[in-house]
RODO-2510 file (C-alpha; in nm, 4 decimals, decimal comma):
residues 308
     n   res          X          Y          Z
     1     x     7,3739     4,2868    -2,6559
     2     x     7,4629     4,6875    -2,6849
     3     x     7,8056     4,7553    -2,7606
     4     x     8,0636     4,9977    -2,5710
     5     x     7,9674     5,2905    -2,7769
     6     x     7,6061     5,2246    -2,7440
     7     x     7,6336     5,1562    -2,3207
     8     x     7,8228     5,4811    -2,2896
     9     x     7,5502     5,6803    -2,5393
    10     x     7,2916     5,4640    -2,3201
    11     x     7,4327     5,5637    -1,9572
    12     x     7,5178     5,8966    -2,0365
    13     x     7,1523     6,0009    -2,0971
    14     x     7,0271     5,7481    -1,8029
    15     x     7,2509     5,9997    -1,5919
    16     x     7,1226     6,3161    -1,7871
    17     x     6,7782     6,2241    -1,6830
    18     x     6,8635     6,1120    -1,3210
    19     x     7,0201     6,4907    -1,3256
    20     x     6,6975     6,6311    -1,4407
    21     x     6,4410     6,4449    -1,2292
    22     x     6,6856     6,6077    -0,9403
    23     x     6,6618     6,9426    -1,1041
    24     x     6,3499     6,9933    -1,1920
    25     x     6,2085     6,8053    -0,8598
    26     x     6,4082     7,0875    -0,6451
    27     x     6,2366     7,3762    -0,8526
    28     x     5,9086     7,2163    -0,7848
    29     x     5,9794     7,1485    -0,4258
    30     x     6,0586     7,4762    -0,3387
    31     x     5,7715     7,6533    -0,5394
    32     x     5,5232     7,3801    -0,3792
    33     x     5,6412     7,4408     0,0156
    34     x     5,6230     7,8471    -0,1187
    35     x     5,2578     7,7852    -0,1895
    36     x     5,1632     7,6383     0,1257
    37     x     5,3446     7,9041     0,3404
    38     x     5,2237     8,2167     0,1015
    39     x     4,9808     8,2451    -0,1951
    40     x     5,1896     8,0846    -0,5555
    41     x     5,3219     8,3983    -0,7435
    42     x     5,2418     8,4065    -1,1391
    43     x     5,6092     8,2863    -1,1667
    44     x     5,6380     8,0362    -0,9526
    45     x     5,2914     7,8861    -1,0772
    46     x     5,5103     7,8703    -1,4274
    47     x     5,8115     7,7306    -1,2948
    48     x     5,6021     7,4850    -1,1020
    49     x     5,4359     7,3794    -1,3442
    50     x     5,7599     7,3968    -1,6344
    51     x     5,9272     7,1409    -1,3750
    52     x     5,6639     6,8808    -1,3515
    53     x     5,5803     6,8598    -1,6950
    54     x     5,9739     6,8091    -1,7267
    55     x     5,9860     6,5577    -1,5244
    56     x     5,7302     6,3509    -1,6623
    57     x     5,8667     6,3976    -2,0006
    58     x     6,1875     6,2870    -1,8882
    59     x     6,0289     5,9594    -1,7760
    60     x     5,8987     5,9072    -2,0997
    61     x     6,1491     5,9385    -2,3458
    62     x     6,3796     5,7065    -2,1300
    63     x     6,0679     5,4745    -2,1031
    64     x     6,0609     5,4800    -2,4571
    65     x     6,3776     5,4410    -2,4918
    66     x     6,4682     5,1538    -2,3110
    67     x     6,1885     5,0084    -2,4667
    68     x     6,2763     5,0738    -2,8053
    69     x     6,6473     4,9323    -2,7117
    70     x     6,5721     4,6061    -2,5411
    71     x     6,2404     4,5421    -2,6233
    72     x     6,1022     4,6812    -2,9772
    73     x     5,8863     4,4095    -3,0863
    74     x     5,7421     4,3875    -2,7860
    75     x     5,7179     4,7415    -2,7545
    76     x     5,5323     4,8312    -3,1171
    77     x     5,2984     4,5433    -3,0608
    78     x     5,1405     4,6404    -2,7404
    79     x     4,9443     4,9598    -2,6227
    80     x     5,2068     5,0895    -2,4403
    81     x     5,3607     5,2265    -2,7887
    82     x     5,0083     5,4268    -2,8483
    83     x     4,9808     5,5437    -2,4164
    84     x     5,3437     5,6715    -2,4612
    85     x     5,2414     5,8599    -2,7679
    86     x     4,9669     5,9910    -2,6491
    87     x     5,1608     6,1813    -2,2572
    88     x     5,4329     6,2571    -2,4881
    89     x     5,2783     6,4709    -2,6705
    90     x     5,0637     6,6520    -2,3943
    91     x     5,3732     6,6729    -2,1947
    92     x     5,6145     6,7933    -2,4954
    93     x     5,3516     7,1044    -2,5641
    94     x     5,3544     7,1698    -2,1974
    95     x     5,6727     7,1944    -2,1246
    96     x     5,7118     7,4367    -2,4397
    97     x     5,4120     7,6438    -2,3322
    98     x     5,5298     7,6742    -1,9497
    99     x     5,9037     7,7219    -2,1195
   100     x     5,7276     8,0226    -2,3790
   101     x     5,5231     8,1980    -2,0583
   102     x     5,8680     8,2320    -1,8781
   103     x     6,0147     8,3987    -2,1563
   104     x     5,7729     8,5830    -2,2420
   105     x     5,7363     8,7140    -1,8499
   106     x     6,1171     8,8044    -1,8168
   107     x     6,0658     8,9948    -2,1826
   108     x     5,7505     9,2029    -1,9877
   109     x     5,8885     9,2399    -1,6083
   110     x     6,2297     9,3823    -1,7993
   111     x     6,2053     9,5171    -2,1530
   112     x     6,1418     9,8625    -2,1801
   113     x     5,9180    10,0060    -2,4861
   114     x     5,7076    10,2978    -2,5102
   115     x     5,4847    10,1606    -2,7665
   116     x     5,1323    10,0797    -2,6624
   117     x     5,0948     9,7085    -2,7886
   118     x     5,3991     9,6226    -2,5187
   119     x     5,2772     9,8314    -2,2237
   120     x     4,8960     9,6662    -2,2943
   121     x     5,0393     9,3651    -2,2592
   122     x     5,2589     9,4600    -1,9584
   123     x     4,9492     9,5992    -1,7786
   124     x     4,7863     9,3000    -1,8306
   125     x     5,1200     9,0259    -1,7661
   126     x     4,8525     8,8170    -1,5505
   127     x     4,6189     8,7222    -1,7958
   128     x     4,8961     8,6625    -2,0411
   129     x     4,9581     8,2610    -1,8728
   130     x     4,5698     8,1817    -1,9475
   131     x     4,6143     8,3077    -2,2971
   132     x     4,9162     8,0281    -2,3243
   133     x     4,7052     7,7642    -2,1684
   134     x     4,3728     7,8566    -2,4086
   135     x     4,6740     7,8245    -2,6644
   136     x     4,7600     7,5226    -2,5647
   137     x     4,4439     7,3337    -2,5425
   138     x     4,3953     7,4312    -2,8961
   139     x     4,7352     7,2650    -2,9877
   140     x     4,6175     6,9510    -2,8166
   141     x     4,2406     6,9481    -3,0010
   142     x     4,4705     6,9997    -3,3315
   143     x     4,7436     6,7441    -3,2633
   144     x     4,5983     6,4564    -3,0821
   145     x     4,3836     6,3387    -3,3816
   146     x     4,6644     6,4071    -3,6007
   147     x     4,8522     6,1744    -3,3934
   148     x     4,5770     5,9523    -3,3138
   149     x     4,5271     5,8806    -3,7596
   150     x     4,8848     5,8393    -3,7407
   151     x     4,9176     5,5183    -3,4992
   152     x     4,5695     5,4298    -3,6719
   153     x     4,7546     5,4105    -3,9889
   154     x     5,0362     5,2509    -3,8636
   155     x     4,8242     4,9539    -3,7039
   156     x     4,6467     4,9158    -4,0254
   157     x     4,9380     4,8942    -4,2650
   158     x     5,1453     4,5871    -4,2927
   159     x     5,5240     4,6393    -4,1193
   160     x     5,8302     4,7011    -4,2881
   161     x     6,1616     4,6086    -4,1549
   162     x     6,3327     4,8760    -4,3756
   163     x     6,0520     5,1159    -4,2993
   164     x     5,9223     5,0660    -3,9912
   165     x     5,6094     5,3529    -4,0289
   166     x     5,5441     5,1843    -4,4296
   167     x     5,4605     5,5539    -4,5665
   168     x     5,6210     5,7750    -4,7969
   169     x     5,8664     6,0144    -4,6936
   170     x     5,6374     6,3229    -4,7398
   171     x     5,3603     6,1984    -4,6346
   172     x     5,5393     6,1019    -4,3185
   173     x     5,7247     6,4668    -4,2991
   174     x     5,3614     6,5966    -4,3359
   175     x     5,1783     6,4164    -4,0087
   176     x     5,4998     6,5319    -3,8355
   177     x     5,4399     6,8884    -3,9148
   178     x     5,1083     6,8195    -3,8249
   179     x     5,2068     6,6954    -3,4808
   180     x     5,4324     6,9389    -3,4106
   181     x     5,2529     7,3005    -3,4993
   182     x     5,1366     7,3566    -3,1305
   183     x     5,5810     7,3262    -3,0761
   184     x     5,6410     7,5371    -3,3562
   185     x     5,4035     7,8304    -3,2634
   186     x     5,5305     7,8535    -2,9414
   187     x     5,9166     7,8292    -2,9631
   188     x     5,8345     8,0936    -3,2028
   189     x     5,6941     8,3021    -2,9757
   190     x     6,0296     8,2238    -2,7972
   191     x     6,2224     8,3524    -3,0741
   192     x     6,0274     8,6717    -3,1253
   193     x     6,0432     8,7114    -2,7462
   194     x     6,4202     8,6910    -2,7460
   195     x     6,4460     8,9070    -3,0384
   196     x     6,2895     9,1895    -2,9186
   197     x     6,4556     9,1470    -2,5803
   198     x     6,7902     9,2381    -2,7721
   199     x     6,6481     9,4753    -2,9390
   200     x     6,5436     9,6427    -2,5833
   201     x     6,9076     9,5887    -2,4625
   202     x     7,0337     9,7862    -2,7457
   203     x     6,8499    10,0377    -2,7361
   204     x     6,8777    10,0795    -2,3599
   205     x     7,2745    10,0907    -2,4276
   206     x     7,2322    10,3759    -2,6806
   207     x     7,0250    10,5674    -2,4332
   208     x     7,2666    10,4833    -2,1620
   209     x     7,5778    10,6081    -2,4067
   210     x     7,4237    10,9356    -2,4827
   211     x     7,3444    11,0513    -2,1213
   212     x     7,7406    10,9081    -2,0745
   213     x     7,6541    10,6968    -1,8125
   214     x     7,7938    10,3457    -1,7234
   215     x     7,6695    10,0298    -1,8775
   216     x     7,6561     9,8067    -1,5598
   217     x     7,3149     9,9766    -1,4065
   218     x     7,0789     9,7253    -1,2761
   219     x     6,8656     9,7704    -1,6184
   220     x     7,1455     9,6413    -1,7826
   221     x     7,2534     9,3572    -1,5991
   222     x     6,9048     9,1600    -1,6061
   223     x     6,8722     9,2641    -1,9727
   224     x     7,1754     9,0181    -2,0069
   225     x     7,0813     8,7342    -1,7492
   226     x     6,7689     8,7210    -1,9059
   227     x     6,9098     8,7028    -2,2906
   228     x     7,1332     8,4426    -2,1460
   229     x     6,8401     8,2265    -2,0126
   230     x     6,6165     8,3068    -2,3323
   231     x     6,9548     8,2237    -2,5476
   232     x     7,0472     7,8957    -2,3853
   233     x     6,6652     7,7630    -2,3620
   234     x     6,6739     7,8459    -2,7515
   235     x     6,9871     7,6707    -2,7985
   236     x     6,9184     7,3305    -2,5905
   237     x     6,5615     7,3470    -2,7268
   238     x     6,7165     7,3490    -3,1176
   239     x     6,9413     7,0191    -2,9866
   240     x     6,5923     6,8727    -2,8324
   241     x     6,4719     6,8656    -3,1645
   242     x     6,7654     6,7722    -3,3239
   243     x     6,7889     6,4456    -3,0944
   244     x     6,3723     6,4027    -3,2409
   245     x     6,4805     6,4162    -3,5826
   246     x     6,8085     6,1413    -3,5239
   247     x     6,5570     5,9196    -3,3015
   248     x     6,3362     5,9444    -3,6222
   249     x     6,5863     5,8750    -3,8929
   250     x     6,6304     5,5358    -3,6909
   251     x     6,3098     5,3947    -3,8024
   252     x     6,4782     5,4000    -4,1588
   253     x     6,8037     5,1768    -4,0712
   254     x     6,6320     4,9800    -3,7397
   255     x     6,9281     4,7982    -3,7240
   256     x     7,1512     5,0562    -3,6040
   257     x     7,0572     5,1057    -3,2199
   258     x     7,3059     5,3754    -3,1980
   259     x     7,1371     5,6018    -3,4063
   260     x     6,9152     5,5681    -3,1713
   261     x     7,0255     5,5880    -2,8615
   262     x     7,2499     5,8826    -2,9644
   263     x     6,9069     6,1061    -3,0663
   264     x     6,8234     5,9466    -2,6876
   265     x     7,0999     6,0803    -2,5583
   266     x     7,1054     6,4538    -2,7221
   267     x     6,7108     6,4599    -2,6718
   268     x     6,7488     6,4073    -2,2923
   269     x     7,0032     6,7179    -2,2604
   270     x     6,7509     7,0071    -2,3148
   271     x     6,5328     6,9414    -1,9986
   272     x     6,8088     6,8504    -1,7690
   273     x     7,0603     7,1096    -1,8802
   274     x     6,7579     7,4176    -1,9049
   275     x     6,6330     7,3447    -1,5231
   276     x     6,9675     7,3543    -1,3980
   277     x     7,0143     7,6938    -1,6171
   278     x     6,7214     7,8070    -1,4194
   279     x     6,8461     7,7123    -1,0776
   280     x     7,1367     7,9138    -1,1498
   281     x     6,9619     8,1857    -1,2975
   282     x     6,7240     8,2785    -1,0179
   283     x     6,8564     8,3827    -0,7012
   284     x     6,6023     8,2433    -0,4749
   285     x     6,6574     7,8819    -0,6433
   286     x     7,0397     7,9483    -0,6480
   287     x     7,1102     8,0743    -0,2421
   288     x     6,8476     7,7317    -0,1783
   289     x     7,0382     7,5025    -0,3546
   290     x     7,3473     7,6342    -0,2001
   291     x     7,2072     7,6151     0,1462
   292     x     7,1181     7,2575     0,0813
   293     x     7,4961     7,1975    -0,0880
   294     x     7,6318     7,3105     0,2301
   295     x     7,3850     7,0747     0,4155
   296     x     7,4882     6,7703     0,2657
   297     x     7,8706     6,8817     0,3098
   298     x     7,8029     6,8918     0,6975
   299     x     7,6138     6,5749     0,6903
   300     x     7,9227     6,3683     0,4851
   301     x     8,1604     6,5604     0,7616
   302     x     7,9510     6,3987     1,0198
   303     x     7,9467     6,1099     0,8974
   304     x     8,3051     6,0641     0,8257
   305     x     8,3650     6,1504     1,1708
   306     x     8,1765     5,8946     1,3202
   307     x     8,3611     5,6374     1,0918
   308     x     8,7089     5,7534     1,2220
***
């Protein structure tokens, strides 16, 4: 039986992921009917794809979850544990690969260098999305085994109630380094990308000052929108990870389910909170969902005059 604490942790990120199915399904929707009426744009291929990925990883950590909550016994001793593992993974380093190749194509389409690294990658922005899926087929051929010796191990050993993964501490910290390098290289990438996108905006301001212009050109303003999506997607990617790390430190006191369901609950706000950032974000995505806000207005109107 879950106490009040752990039902309101527990339905607050059952509603965070009902938000982001919702969120993420509308970006896919409208990318997927814009590929049947026109060929799929390089960005909405990424999008596309960002959003499904999302949503499947969504399902999965409230799978696991739930699981975990009602049912952990259960849950280690059957192959679900090892299937879970397994799409979690794939889908974690997609979603941070598709997440990367948008920031990386707002940093191209609106940073402005002169040096000839930037504009041979600019001339070539196409080809930089196949680069980020060779990428992250590699982090998949390094990970999975890693992953795959780790629920090995794990099936092998003896359980521990106080210790549910019966390793040491640095061996443990070790396989999840392991696990994780594909994440690591390309939220990096993030982080380098957002750098030099304020470095861009800077620069552009200096220019700007000394020809005593105004600030609010058009360069300027999506210099800003886009630090503000590369910003937040840093930010709610840094609690992700932070929700990992509490989920893990559960497996030390198994007893306490709100440990737990707290690192549930803070894990569960990065893909539902960075799709809606998008929405807003994107003009296309923003006038849609507007249109269909206004839609679902009329249709409650209608409705509530046929009950009167």
């Amino acid at each position: 039986m879950l106490s009040i604490l752990e039902g309101i942790f527990l339905f607050a990120a059952i509603m965070e992921s009902i938000l982001g199915v919702l969120g993420n399904g509308f970006i896919a929707l409208m990318y997927c009917i814009g590929c049947v009426k026109k060929k799929l744009s390089m960005l909405g291929f990424i999008l596309t794809g960002l959003a499904i990925s999302r949503i499947c990883l969504i399902w999965i950590i409230i799978i696991n979850g739930l699981m975990h909550v009602f049912s952990d016994n259960m849950y280690y001793f059957s192959n679900l544990f090892e299937y879970l593992s397994y799409l979690w993974v794939i889908l974690n380093h997609s979603s941070i690969c598709f997440a990367t190749g948008l920031n990386i194509f707002f940093f191209l389409k609106i940073a402005n260098f002169s040096h000839y690294i930037f504009l041979w990658l600019k001339s070539r922005i196409n080809r930089i999305l196949p680069l980020l899926m060779g990428s992250l087929l590699i982090s998949w051929v390094i990970t999975i085994p890693q992953l795959a010796k780790s629920i090995n191990d794990e099936k092998m050993k003896p359980r521990n109630i106080t210790w549910q993964f019966n390793m040491q501490i640095s061996d443990f910290f070790v396989q999840q380094v392991a696990i994780n390098l594909g994440i690591v290289f390309f939220f990096t990438l993030s982080l380098i990308t957002c750098f030099l996108l304020i470095v861009s905006l800077w620069r552009h301001k200096r220019q700007m000052q000394f020809n005593a212009t105004g600030f609010r050109d058009p360069s300027t303003e999506a210099h800003v929108k886009a630090m503000k999506v590369l910003i937040t997607f840093i930010i709610l990617f840094i609690l992700y990870f932070v929700g990992y790390a509490i989920e893990i430190s559960y497996f030390t006191v198994p007893e306490n389910k709100l440990l737990f369901i707290s690192g549930m609950t803070t894990t569960a706000i990065y893909p539902c909170g960075h799709s809606f950032i998008l929405i807003l974000g994107n003009s296309r995505l923003k006038q849609a969902s507007l249109r269909v806000m206004l839609k679902l207005k009329c249709c409650e109107k209608e409705e509530n005059l046929r009950a009167t």
